[in-house]
Each structure stands twice: as structure tokens, then as C-alpha cells.
FIVEX-174398 format. One line per 4 residues: number of its first residue (from 1); their letters; for each residue z, x, y negated of N, C-alpha, C, O. Coordinates in pm, whole numbers, plus 32768, in hexadecimal, padded with zeros to 4 digits. Example, Ala and Ser with C-alpha at 12.3 -4.5 7.8 and 13.67 -1.06 7.14 Angstrom:
<recs>
1	as	830C 8527 8239 830C 84CE 81C2 830C 8528 814A 834E 8590 814C  82C4 8505 80E1 82CA 8557 806A 8313 850A 7FFD 8324 853D 7F8E
</recs>
This chain:
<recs>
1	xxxx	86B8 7FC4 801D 8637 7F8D 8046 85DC 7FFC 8078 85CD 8062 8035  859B 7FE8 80F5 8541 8067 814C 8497 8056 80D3 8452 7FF2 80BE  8488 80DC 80A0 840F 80E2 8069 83AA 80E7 80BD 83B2 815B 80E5  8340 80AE 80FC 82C1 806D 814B 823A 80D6 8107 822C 80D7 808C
5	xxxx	81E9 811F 8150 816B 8129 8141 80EF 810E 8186 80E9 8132 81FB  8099 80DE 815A 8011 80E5 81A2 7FBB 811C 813E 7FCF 8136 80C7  7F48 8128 8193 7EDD 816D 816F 7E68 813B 8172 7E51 80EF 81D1  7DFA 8152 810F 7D7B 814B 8110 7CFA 819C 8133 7CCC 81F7 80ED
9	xxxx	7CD5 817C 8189 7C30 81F2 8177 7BB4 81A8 8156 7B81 816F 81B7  7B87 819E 8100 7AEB 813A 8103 7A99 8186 80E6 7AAB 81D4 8088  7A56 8185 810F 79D6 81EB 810C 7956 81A5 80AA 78FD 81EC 807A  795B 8114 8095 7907 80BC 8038 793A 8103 7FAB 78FF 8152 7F61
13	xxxx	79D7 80C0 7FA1 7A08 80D1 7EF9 7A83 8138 7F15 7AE2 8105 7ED9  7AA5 8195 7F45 7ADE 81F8 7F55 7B04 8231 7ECE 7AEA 81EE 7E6B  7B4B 82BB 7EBD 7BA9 82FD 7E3F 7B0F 8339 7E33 7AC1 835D 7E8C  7AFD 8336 7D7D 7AAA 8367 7D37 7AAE 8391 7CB5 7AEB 8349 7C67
17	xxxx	7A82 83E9 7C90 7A88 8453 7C24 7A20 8415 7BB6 79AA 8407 7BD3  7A62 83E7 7B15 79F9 83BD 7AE3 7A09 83DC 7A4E 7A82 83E2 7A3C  79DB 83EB 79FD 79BC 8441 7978 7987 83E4 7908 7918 83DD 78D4  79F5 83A0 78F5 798D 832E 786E 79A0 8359 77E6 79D5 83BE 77B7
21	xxxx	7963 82EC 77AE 7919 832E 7727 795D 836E 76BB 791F 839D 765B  79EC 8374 76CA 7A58 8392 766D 7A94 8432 7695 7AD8 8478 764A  7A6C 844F 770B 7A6B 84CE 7757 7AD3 84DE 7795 7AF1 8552 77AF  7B0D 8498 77B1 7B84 84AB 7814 7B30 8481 78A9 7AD9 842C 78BB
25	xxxx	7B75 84EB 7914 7B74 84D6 796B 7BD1 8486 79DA 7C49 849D 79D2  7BAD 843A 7A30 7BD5 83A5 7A78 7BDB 83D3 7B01 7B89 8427 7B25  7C1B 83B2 7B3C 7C27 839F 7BED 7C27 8310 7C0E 7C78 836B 7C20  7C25 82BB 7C20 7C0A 8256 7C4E 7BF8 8224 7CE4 7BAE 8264 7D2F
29	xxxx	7C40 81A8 7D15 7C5A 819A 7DAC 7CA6 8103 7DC7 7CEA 80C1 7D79  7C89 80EE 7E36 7CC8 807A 7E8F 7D8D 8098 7EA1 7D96 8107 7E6E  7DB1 808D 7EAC 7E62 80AB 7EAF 7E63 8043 7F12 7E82 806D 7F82  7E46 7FB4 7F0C 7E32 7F6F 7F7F 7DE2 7F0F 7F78 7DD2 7EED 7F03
33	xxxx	7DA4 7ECD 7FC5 7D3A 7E72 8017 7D8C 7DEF 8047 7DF0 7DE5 808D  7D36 7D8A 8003 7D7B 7CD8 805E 7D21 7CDA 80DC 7CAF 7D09 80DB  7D54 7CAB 813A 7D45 7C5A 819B 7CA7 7C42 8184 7CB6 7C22 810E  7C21 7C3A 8196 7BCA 7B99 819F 7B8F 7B7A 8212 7B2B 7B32 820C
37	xxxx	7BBE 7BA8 828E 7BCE 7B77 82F1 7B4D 7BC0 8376 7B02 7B93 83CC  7B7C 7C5B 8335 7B24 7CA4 836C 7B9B 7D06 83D1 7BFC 7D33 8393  7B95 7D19 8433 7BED 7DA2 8436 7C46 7E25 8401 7CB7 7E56 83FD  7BB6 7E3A 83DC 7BB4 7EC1 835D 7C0C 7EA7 8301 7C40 7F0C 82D3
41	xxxx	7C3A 7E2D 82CC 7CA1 7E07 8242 7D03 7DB7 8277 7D25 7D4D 8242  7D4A 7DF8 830C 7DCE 7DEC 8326 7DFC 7E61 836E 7DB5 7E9E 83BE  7E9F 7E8A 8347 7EAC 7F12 8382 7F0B 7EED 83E6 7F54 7E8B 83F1  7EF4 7F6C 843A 7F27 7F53 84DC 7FD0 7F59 84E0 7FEE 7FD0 84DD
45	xxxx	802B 7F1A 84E4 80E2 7F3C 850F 80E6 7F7B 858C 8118 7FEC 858F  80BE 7F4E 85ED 80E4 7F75 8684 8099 7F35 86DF 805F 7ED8 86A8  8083 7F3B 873E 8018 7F06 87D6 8029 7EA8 87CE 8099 7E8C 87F8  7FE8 7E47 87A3 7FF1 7D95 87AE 8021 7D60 86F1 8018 7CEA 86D1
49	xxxx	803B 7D9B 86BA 8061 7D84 861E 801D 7DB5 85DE 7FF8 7E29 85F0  7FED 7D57 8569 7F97 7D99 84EA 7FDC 7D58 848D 800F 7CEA 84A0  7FE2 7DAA 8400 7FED 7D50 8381 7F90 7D44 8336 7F37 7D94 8352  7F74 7CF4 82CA 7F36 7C92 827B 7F3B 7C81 81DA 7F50 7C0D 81B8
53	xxxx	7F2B 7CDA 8175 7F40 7C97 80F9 7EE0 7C19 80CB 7E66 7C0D 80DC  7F1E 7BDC 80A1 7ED1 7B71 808C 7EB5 7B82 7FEE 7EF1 7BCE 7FA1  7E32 7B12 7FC8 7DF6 7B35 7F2F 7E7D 7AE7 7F05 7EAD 7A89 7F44  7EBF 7B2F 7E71 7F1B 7AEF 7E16 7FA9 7B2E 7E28 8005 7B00 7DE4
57	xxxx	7FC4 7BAE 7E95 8016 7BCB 7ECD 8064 7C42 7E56 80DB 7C62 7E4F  800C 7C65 7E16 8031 7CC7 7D73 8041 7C7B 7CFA 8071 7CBF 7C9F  8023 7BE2 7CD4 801D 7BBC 7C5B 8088 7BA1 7C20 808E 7B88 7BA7  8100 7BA2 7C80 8185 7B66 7C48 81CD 7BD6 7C1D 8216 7BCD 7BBA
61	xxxx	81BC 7C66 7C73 81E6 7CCF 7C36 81BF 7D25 7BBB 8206 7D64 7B6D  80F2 7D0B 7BC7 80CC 7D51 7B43 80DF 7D00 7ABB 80B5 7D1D 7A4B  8124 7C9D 7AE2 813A 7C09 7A59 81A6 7C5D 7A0D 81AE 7C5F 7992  8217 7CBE 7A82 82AA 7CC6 7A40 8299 7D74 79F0 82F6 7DB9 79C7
65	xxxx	81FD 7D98 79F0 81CD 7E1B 79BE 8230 7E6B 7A1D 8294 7E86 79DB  823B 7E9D 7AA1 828D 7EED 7AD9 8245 7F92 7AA9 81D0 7FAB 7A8C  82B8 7FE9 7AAF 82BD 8069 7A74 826F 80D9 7AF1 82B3 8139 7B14  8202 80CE 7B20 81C7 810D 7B85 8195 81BE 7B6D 8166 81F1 7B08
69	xxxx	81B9 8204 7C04 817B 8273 7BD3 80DC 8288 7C09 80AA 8240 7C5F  808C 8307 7BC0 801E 8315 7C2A 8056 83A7 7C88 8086 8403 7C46  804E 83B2 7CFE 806A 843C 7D37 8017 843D 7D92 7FD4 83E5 7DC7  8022 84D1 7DA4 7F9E 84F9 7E02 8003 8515 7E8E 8079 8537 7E84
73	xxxx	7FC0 8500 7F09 8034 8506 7F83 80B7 84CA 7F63 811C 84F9 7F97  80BD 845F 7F0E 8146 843A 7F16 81AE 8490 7EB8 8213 8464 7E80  8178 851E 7EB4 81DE 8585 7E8A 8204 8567 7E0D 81A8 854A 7DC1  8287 8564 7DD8 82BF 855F 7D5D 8293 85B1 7CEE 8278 8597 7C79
77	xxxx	8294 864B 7D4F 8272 86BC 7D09 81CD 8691 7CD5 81A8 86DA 7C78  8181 8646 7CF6 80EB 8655 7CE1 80C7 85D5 7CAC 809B 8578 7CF0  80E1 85D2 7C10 80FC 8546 7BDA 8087 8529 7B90 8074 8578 7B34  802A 84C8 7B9E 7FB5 84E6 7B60 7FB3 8475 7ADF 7F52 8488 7A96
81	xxxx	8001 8410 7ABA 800E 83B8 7A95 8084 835B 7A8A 80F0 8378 7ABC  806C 82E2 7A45 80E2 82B2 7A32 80B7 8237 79EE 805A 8257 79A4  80D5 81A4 79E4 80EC 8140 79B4 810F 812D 7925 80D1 80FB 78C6  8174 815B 792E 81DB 814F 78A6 8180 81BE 7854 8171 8186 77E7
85	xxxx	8145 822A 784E 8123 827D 7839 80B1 8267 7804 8084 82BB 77B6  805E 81E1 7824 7FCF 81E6 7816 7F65 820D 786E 7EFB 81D4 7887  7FA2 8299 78A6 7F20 82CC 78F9 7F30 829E 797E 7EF5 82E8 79CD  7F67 8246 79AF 7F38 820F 7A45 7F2A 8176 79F2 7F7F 814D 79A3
89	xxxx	7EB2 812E 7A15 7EAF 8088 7A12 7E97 806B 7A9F 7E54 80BB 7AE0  7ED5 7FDF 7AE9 7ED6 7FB9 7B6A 7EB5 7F4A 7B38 7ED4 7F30 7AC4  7E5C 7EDA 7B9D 7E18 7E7A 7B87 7DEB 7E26 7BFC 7DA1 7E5E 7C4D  7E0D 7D9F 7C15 7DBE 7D3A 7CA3 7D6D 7D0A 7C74 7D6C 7CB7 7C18
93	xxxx	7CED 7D51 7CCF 7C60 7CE9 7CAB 7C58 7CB7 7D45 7CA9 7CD6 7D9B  7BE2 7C5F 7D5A 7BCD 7C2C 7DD3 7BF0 7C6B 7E52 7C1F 7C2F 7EB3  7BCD 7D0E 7E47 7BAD 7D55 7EA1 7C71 7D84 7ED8 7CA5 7D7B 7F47  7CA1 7DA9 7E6C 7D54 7DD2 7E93 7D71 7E27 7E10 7D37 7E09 7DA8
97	xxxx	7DC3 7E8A 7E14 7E0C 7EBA 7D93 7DC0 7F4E 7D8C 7DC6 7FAA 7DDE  7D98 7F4A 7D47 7D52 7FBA 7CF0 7DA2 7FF2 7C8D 7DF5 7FB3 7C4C  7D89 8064 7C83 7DAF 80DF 7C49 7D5E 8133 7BD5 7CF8 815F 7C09  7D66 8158 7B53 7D25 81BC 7AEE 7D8A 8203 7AD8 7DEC 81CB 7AA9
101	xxxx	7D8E 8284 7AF0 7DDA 82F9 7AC0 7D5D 8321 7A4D 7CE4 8313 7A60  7D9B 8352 79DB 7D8E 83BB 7990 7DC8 8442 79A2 7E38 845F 7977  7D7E 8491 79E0 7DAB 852A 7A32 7DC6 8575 79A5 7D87 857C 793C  7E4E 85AF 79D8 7E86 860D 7985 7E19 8696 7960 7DA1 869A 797E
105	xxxx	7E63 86FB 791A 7E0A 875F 7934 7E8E 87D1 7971 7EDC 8814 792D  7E82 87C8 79F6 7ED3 8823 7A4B 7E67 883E 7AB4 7DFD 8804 7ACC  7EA7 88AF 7AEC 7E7E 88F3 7B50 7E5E 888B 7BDD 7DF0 8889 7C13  7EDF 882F 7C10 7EB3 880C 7C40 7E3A 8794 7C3F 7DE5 8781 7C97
109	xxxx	7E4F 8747 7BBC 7DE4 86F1 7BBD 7D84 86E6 7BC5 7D47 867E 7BDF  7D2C 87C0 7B9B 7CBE 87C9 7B92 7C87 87E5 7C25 7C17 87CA 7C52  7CE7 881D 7C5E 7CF9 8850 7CF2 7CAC 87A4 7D39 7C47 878F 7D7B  7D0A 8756 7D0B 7CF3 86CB 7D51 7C6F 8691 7D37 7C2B 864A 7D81
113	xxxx	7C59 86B8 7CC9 7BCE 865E 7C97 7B2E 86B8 7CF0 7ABB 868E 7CF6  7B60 8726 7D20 7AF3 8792 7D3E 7B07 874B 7E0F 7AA7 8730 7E57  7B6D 8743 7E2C 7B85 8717 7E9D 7B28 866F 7EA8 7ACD 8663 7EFB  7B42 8621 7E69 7B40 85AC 7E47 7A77 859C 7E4D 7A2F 8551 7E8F
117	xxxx	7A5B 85F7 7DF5 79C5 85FD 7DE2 797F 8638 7E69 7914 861C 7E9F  79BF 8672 7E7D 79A2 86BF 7F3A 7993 8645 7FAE 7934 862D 7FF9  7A02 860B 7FA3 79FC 859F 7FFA 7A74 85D1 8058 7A86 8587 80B9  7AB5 8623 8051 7B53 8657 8072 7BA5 85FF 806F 7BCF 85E6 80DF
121	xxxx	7BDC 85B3 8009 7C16 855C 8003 7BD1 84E4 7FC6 7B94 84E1 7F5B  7BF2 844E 8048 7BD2 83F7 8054 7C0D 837D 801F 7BF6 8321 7FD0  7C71 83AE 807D 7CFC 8341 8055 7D57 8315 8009 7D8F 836B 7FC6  7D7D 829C 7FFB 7DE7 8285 7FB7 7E3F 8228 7FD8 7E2D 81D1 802D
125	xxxx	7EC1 823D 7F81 7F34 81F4 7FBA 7FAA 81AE 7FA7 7FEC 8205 7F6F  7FEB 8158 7FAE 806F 8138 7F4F 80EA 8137 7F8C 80FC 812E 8005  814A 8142 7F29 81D4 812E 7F5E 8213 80AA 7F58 820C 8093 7EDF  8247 8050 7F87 827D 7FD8 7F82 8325 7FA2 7F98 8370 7FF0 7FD2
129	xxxx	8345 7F52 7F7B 83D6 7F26 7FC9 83C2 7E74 7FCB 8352 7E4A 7FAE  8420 7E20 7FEA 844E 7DB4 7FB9 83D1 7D56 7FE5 83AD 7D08 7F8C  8398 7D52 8044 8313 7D30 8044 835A 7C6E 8086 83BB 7C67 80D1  830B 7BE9 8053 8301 7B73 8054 8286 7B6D 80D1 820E 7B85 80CD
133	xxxx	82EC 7B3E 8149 8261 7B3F 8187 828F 7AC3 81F4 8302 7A99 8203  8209 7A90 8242 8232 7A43 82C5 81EA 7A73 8341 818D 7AC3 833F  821E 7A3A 83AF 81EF 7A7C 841D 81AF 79F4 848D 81D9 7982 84A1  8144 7A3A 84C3 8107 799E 8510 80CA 79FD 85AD 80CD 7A77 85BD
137	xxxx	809D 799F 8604 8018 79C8 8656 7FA9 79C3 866E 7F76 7954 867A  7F51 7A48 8681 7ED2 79E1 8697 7E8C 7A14 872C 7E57 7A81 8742  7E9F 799F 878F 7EAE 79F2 881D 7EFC 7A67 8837 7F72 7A44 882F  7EF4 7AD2 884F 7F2A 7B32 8882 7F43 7B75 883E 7F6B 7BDD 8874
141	xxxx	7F41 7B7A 878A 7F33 7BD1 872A 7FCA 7B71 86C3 7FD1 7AF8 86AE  801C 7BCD 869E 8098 7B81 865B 803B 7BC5 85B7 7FE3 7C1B 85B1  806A 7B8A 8566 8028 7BAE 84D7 8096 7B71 8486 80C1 7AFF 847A  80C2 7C13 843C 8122 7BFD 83A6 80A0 7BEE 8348 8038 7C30 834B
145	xxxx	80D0 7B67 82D9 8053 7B62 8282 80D6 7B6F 8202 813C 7B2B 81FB  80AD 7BD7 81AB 80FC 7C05 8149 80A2 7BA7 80EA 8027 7BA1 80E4  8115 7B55 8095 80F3 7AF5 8013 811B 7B1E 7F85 80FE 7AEC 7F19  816E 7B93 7FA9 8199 7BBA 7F2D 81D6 7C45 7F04 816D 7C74 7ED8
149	xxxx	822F 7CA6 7EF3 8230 7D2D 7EC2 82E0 7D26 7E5E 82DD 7CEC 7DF1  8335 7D4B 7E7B 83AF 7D76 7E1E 83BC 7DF8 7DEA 842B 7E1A 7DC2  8365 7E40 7DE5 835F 7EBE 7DDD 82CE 7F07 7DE5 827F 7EEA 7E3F  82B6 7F51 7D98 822F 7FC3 7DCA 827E 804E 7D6C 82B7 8059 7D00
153	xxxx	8266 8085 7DB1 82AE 8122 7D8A 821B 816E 7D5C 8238 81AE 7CF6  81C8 8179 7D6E 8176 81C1 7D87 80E3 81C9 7DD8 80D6 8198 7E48  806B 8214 7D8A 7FF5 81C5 7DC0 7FBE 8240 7DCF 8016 8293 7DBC  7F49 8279 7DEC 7F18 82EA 7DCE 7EA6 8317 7E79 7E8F 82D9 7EE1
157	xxxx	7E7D 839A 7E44 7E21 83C8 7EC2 7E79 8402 7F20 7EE8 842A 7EFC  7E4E 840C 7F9E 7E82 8446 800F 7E0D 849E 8037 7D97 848B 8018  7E51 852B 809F 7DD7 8576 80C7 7DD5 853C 8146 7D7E 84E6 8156  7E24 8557 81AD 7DFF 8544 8217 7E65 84D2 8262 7ED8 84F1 8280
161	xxxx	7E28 843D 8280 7E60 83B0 8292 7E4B 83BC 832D 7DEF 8382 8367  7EB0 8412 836F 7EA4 843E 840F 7EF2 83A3 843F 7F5A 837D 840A  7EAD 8356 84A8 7EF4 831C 8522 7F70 8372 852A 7F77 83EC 851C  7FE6 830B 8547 8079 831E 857D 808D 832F 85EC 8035 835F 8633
165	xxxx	8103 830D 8619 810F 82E3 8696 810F 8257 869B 80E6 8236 870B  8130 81DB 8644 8104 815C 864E 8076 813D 8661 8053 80C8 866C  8010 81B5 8667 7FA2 8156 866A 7F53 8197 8716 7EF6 815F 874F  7F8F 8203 8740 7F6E 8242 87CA 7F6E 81DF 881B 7F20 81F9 8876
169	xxxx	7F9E 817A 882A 7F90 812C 88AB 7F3B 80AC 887D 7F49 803D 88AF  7EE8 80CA 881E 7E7E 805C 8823 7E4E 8039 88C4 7E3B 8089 8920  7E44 7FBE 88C4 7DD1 7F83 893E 7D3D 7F9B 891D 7D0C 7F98 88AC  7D11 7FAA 896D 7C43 7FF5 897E 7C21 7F6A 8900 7BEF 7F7A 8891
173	xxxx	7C58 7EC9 894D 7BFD 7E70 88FC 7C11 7E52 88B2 7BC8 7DF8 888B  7C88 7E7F 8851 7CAC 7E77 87D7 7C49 7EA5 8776 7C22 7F18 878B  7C05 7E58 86F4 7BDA 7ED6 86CA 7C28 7F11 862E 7C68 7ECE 85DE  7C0F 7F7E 862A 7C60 7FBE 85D2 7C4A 7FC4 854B 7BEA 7FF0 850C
177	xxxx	7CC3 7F8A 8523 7CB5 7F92 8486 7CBC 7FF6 842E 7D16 804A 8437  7C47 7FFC 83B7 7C3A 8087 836B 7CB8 808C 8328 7CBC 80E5 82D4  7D59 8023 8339 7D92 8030 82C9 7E35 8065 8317 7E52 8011 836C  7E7C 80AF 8313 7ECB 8102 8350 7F37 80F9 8339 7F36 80F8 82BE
181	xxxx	7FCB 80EE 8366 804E 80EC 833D 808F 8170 830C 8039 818E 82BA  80D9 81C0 8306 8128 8250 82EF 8185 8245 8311 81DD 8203 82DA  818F 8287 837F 821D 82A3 83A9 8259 81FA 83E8 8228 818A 83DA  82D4 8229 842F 8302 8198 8477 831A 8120 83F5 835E 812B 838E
185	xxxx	82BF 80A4 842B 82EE 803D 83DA 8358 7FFB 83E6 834A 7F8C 8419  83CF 801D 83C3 845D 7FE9 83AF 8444 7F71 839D 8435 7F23 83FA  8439 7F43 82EF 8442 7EA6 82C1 83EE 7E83 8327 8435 7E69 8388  837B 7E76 8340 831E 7E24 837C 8370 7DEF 8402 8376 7D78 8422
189	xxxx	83B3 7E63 8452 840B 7E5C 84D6 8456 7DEF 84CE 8449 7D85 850B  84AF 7E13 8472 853B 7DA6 8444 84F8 7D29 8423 853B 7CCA 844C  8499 7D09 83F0 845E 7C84 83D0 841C 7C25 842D 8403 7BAD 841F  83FF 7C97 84B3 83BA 7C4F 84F9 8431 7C2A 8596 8420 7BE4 85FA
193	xxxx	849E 7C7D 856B 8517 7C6C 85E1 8538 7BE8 85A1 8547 7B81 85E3  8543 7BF0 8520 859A 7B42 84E8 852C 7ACA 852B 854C 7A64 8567  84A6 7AF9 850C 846C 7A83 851D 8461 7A7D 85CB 8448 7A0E 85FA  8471 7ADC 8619 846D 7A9C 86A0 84F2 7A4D 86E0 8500 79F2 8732
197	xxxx	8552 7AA6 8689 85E9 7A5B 869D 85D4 79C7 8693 85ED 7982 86F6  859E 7982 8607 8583 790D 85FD 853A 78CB 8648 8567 786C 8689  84AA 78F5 864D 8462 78DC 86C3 84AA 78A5 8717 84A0 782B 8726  8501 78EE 8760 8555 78F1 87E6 85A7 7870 87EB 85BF 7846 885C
201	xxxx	85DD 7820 8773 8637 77FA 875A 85D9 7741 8738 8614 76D5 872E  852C 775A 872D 84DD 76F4 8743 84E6 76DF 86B1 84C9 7670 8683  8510 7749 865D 84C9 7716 859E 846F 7739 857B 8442 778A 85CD  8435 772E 852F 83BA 7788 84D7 8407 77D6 847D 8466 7796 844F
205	xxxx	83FE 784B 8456 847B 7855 83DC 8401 78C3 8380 83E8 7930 83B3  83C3 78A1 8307 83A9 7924 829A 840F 7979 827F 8481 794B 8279  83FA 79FF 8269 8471 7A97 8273 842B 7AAF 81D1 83D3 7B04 81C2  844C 7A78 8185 8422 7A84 8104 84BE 7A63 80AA 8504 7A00 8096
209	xxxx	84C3 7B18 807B 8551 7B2F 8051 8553 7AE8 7FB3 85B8 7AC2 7F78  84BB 7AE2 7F7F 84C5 7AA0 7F01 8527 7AE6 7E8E 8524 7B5A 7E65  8579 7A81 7E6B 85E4 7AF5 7DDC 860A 7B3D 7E13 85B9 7B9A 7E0A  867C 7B66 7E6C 86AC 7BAB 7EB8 8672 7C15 7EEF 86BD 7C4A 7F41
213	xxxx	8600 7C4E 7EE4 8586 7CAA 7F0C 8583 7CF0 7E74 856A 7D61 7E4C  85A9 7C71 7E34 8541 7CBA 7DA3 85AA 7CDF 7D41 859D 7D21 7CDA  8607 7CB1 7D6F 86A4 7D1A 7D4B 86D2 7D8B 7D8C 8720 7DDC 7D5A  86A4 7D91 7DF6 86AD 7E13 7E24 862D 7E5F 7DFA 863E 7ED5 7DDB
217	xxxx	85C2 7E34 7DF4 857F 7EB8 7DC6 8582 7ECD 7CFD 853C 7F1E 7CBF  85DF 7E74 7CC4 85F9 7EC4 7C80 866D 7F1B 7C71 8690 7F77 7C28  8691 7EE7 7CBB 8713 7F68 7CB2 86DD 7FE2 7CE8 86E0 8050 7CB1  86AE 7FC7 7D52 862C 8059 7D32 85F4 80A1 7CF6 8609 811A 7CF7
221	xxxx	8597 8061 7CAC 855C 808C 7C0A 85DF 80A9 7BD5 85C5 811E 7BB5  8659 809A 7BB3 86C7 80A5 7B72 86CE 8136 7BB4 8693 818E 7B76  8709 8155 7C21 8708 81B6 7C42 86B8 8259 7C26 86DA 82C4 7BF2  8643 8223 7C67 85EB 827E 7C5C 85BE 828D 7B92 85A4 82F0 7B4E
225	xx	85C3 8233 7B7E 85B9 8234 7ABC 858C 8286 7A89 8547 82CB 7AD3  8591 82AA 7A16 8557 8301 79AB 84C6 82EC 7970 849C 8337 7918
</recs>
């Protein structure tokens, strides 16, 4: 199964550094954003494609307590948290899936938290697989609306959430969404070749792998384990 990232930048509720009453220090952040029918809370696939989480798209996975990490850039090496562990909690409120790390006391965390308070780092981001989704039009704009999640690997801050090459050939009247893909979107590709195949063929067809998504991403978690 191809692991999927996008990205967040919000500049409203963005990654933040916070110190409560028990004295541990918190990072706190968006990992991802639903849909409510603004631009800004859909991220771009390619020139004419956007995707869509829709509200409810995490509840079936955070029901099964999945074993999540927090990392900073993705990096393995830069592990700030953890699920199973206690010190990462992940959570869907109205807004999308939120994030509380309890920051270690390492070098890099303090490094991060001094970045973080600067306004250096903004972003944040997740890893995904197995994603339940359907595909529709609206005029000239094709839209994957993701309903659901077989997988999250990982949530955490990003420093720098650079445009790809999927998002260079925006059109002028497009306007651009604050929410960003990483790197080529594989699954999203393959999901949206099935659904034009069908298309083609005069069906409607949902590309929602359902069990079969959610058996492969545990054999994932199996994998990656510990």
C-alpha cells in the first residue's frame, strides 16, 4: 500500500507551543482539516483535481485506537511522540484531526519548540494509506472526497510545505488552496484512473477499498511494528 502525505499551513490555528499547569510542555496542531467548503480546506492533486476530507473521515479509525507516531519532518530519526506511549493524543473535532504531543526533553524538541515560537515552523502534516474515498464533478474541477482513512502512520510539524511539481501548473483562476499534497499522489492517481475507466464505461462506481484497505494497512502497522 503507497503511504500518501499532505500538508497543513493555517496561520488562524497553526503548530503551537503551550505549557499547562502540570508543567509539561505541548506542541499542538492541525495534522488535517475537513472540507467546509472553502478552498483553503481542500488540497490541490494536479491542474483540474482537488481532494476533500470530509467531517467523519477519522472516526472509524480513531474507534480501533491505531498505534500513531508524532515526528517532526516525517523523520523516523526525530520522534517526538507516540500513541501507545501516551505522549502523542490525536483527536476529530469539527475543525479535522488534531494533535497534543508531550515534547520529550531532547535536543531536538527543544530546538523545535524555539523554532515553533519564532514562527519558523508553521506546518503540519500526516502520513496516510488505504484511504475510502469517491470521486465526482463539479464543472471543470474533478474532486476525490476522502470518507474515510485505513491507515495514519504519523502526524506531526513540518518546516518547509514547498509546492511540487503537481501544483506548478495551477491555472491563474484557480484559487489556491492553503492545503498541499507531498510528493506525487500515487493512491489518489490510481483511484481516479478506476473511476474514469468506469465513467467511460457509463457507471458511477465509489473506489472505496473498505476491508481490503484496512487489511492492508494493517499489515503495515505489522510490519513497521514495535
Amino acid at each position: 500500500m503507497t503511504t500518501n502525505r499532505r500538508i497543513t499551513e493555517d496561520t488562524a490555528q497553526g503548530v503551537r507551543i503551550e505549557t499547562r499547569e502540570d508543567g509539561t510542555r505541548r506542541l499542538t496542531g492541525y495534522a488535517a482539516v475537513y472540507y467546509d467548503g472553502t478552498p483553503g480546506t481542500q488540497y490541490r492533486l494536479w491542474k483540474g483535481a482537488v481532494e476533500r476530507i470530509l467531517p467523519g473521515a477519522f472516526d472509524s479509525l480513531l474507534a480501533s485506537g491505531p498505534d500513531v507516531r508524532a515526528l517532526f519532518n516525517h523523520d523516523s530519526d526525530k520522534v517526538l511522540g507516540r500513541t501507545r506511549s501516551g505522549t502523542l493524543t490525536i483527536t476529530a473535532d469539527t475543525r479535522g484531526l488534531h494533535y497534543d504531543i508531550v515534547l520529550p526533553n531532547t535536543a531536538i524538541a527543544s530546538d523545535l519548540a524555539v523554532s515553533v515560537e519564532r514562527g519558523d515552523v508553521s506546518g503540519s502534516s500526516f502520513s496516510f494509506g488505504g484511504a475510502v474515498d469517491e470521486w465526482r464533478r463539479e464543472g471543470e474541477m474533478e474532486i476525490r472526497e476522502i470518507r474515510g482513512f485505513g491507515l495514519v502512520l504519523d502526524v506531526g510539524p513540518v518546516t518547509f510545505p514547498a509546492y511540487d511539481a503537481t501544483t506548478v501548473g495551477a491555472r491563474a483562476d484557480e484559487p489556491p488552496p492553503a492545503l498541499r499534497c507531498h510528493g506525487e499522489p500515487v493512491e489518489a492517481r490510481a483511484a481516479y484512473e478506476a473511476w474514469r475507466a468506469a465513467e467511460a464505461e457509463g457507471r458511477r462506481v465509489v473506489v472505496a477499498r473498505g476491508a481490503m484497505a484496512r487489511a492492508r494497512a494493517v499489515q503495515v502497522a505489522q510490519r513497521l511494528g514495535g
